[in-house]
C-alpha positions as CSV (number, residue, x, y, z in Angstrom):
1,X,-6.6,-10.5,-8.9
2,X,-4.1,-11.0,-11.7
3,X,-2.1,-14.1,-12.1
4,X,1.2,-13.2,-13.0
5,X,3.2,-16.5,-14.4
6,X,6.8,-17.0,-11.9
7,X,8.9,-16.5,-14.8
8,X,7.6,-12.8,-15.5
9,X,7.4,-12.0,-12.0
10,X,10.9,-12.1,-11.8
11,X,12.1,-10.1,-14.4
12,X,9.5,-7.5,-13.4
13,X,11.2,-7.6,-9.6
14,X,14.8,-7.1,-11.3
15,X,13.5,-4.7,-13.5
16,X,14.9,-5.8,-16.8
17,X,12.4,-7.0,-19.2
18,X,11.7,-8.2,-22.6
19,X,8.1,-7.3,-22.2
20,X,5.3,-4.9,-24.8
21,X,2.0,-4.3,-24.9
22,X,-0.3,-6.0,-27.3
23,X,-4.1,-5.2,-28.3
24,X,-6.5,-7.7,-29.3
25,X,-9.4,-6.0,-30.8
26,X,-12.6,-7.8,-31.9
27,X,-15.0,-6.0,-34.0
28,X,-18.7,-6.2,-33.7
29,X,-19.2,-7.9,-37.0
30,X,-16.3,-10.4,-35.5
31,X,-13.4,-9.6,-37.4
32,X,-10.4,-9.3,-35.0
33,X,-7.4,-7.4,-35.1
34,X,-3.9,-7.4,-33.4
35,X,-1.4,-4.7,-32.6
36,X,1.8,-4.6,-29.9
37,X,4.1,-2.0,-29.5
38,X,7.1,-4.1,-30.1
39,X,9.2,-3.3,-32.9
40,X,8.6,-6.7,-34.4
41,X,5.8,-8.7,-34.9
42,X,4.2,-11.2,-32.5
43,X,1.8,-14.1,-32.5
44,X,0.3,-15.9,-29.9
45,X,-3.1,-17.5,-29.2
46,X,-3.5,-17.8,-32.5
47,X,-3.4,-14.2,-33.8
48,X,-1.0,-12.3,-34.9
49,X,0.1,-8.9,-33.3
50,X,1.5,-6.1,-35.9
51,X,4.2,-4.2,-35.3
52,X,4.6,-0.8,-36.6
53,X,0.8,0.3,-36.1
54,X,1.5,3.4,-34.1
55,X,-0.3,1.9,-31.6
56,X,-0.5,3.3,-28.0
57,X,-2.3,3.5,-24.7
58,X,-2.1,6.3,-21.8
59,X,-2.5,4.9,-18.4
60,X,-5.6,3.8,-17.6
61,X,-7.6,5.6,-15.1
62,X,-9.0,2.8,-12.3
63,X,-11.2,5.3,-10.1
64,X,-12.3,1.6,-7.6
65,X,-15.9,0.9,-6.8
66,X,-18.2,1.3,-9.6
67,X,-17.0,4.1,-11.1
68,X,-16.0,3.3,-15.1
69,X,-12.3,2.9,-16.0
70,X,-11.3,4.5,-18.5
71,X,-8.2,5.6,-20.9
72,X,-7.3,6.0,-24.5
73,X,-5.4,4.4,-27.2
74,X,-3.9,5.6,-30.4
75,X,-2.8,4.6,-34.2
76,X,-1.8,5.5,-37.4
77,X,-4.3,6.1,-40.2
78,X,-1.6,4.7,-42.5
79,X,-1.9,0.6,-41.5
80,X,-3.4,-1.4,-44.0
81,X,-6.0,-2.5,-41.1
82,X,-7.0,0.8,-39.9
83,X,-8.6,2.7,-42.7
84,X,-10.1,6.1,-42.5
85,X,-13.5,4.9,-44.4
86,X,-13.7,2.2,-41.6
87,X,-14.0,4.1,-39.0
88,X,-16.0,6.7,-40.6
89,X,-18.9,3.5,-41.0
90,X,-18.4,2.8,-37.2
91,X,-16.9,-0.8,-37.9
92,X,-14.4,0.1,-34.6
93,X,-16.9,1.4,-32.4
94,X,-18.0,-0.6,-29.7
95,X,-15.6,-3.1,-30.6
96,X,-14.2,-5.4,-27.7
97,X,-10.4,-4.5,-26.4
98,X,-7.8,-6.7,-24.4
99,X,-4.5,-4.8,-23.3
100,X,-1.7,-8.0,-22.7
101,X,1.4,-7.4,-20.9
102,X,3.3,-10.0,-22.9
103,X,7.4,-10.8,-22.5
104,X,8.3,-10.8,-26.5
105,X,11.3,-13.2,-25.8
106,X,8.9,-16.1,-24.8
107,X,5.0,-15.2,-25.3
108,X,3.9,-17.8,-23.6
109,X,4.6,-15.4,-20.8
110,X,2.0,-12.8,-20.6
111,X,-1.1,-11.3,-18.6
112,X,-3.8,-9.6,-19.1
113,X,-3.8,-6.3,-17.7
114,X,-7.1,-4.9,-19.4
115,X,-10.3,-5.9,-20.7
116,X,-13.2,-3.3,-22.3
117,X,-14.9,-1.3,-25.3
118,X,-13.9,1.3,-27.9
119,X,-15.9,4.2,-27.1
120,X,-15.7,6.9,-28.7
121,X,-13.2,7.4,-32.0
122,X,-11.3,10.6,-33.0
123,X,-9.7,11.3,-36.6
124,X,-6.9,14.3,-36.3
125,X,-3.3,14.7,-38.4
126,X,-3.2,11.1,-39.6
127,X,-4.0,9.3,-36.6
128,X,-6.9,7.9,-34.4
129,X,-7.7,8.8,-30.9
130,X,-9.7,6.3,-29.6
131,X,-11.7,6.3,-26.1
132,X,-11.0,3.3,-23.5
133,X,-14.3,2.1,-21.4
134,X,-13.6,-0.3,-18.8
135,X,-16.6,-3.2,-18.2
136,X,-18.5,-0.5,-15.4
137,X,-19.4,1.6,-18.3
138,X,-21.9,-0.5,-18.9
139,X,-23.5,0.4,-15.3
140,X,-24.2,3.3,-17.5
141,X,-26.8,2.4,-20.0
142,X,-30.3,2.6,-19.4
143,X,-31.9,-0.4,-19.7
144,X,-35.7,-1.2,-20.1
145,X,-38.2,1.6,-20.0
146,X,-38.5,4.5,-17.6
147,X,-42.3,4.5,-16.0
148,X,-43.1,8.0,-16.2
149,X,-46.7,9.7,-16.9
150,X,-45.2,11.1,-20.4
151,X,-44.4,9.4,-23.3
152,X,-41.1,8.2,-24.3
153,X,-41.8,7.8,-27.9
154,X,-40.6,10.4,-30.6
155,X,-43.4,11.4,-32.7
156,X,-43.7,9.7,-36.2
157,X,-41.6,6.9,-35.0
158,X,-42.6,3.5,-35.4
159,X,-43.7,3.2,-31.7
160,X,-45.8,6.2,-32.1
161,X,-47.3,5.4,-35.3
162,X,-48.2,9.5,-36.4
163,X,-47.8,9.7,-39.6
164,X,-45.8,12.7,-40.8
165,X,-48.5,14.1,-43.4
166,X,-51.0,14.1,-40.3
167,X,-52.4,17.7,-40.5
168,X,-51.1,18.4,-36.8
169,X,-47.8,17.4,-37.2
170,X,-45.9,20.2,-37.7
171,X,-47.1,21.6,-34.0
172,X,-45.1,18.7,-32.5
173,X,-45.7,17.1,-29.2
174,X,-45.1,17.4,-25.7
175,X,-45.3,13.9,-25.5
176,X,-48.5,14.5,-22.3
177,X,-51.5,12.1,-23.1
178,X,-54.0,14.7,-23.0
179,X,-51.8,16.0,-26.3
180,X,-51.9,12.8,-27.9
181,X,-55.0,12.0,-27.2
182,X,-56.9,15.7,-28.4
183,X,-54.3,16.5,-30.9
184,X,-53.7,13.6,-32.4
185,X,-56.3,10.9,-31.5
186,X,-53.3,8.2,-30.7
187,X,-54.4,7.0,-27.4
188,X,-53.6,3.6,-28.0
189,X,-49.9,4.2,-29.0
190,X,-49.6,6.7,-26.1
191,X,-46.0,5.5,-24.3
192,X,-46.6,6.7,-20.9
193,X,-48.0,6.0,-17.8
194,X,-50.3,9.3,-17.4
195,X,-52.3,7.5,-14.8
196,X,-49.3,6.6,-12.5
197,X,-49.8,7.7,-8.9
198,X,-47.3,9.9,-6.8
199,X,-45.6,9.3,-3.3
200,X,-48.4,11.4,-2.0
201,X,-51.6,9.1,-3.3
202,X,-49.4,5.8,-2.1
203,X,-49.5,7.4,1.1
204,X,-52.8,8.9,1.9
205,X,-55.1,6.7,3.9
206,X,-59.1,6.6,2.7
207,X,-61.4,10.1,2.5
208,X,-64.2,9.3,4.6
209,X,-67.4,8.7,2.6
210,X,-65.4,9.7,-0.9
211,X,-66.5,7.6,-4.1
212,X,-63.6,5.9,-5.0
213,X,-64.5,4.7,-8.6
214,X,-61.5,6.8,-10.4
215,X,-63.7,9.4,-11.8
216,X,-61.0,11.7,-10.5
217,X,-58.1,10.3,-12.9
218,X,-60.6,10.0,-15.4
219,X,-61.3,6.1,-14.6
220,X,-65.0,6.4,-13.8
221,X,-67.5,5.3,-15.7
């Protein structure tokens, strides 16, 4: 739950305000950036917040439960901070965003009303169009390995080790161990679990008088 300070609640309950919206934006290689939407600009916290910038947010959208929030914000091309080479090399995506609710008359009077990532960035008629990810999006990303009987490396990468003048290379793989291991001879950088047992095995009681030594999932001696 927000805190709101007194002083700002009650201007929002009479509905006349002095307040804009400010963007603090910190880069992943830790440069940070200010913009607000006022017509002047602002500084507090230490940073300064430039006016000017073009800068604007539609509504975020706050679906509840896990569900990622997201929205969008835009600027001009044309500030001296936001250059189209810049975001070209990626230097904005990913980077960390704060959305303040801040009363320009006294800015010690302000809230935060948003916290999240850039996502994905947008070039079109001299302005950005940048994507809003609230923190769920990160319930997103996969994290770890998958165990799965195929192989999750690409071949020739450096978790596969093939070498791309291998004489079978061009015929690709299907990333099944019985293809890296004929095709390539690569068992040992094989990525997969290809003697991972189904629901079906976990559940089956003992065969009787069946040798178990893994013969069958080529195990045996």
């Amino acid at each position: 739950m927000r805190s709101v300070p007194a002083a700002m609640q009650a201007s929002l309950d009479a509905r006349t305000t002095t307040h804009c919206d400010c963007w603090r934006i910190e880069r992943r290689d830790g440069a940070v950036f200010g913009f607000t939407a006022h017509d002047c600009d602002l500084e507090f916290a230490g940073l300064a917040y430039q006016a000017g910038s073009g800068f604007g947010g539609s509504v975020i959208d706050a679906p509840g439960g896990f569900a990622p929030q997201t929205g969008e914000v835009v600027g001009a091309l044309d500030s001296d901070l936001l250059t189209v080479a810049d975001i070209a090399e990626g230097l904005w995506a990913g980077a960390a965003v704060e959305i303040w609710r801040v009363d320009w008359a006294d800015t010690d009077l302000r809230v935060k009303t948003w916290a999240g990532t850039l996502g994905e960035i947008r070039q079109r008629d001299g302005v950005f169009e940048a994507e809003l990810l609230g923190p769920e999006q990160a319930l997103n990303h996969e994290i770890g390995r998958v165990f799965a009987r195929r192989c999750d490396a690409a071949l020739g990468d450096g978790r596969c080790g093939v070498d791309a003048g291998h004489s079978a290379y061009a015929q690709g793989c299907d990333q099944r161990f019985a293809t890296c291991r004929t095709r390539f001879a690569n068992s040992l950088n094989f990525r997969g679990f290809p003697y991972m047992v189904g629901n079906d095995v976990l559940q089956a009681g003992p065969a009787g008088e069946t040798v178990m030594d893994g013969g069958s999932r080529g195990l045996g001696h």
